[in-house]
C-alpha positions in Angstrom: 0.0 0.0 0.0 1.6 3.0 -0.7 1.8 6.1 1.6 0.3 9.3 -0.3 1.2 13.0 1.4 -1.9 13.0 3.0 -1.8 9.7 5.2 2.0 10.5 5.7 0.6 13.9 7.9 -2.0 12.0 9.4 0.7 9.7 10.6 2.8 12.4 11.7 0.1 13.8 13.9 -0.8 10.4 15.1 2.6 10.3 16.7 2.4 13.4 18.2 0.7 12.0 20.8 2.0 10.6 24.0 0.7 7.1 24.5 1.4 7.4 28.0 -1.5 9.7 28.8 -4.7 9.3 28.1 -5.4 12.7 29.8 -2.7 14.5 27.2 -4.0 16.0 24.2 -2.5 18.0 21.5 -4.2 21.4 19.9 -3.1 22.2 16.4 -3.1 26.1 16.4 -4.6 28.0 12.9 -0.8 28.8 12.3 -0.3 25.1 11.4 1.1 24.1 8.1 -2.0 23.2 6.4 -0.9 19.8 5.7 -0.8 19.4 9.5 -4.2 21.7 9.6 -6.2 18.9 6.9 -4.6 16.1 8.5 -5.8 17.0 12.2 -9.5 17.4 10.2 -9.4 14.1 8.8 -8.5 12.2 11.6 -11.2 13.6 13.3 -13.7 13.0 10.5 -12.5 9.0 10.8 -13.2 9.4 14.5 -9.2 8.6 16.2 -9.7 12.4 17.5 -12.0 14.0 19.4 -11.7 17.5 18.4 -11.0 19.0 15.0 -8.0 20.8 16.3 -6.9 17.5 17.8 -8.0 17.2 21.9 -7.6 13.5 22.5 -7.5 10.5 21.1 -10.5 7.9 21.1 -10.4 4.1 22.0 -9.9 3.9 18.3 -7.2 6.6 17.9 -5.5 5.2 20.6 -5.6 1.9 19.5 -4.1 2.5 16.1 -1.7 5.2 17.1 -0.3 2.5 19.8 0.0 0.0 16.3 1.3 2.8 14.4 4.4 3.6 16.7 5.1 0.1 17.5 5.5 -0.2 14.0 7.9 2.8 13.7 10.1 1.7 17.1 10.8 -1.6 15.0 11.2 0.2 11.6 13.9 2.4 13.3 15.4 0.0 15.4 19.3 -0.4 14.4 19.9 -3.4 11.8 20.9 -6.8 13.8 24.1 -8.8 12.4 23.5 -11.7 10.0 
């Protein structure tokens, strides 16, 4: 599947958030990029945010940004020896 410019910012944004905390939020301000501005929008319209200027994620936000970063801590992980 390949990653178009628009799912590439909504995964940006996604790992913006600290997985931590459930109480931590992000707001995007208006002065934004608006690539980060639409991608903030969209997630919310696919219902992982709760606000349209981010808030907090929802049970399903936070269950695919917790896939999504695992994914990227073993993406960047250093290369292992053959």
């Amino acid at each position: 599947m390949p990653i178009s410019p628009q799912l590439n910012a909504e995964i940006r944004v996604l790992t913006l958030f600290n997985l931590d905390s459930a109480m931590e939020g992000i707001k995007v301000h208006q002065s934004a990029d608006a690539d980060t501005l639409a991608a903030i929008k969209r997630l919310h319209a696919k219902g992982l945010v709760t606000q349209e200027d981010g808030g907090y994620l929802t049970d399903l936000g936070i269950h695919c940004a917790e896939h999504l970063q695992t994914a990227l801590r073993i993406l960047n992980a250093p290369l292992q020896a053959s």
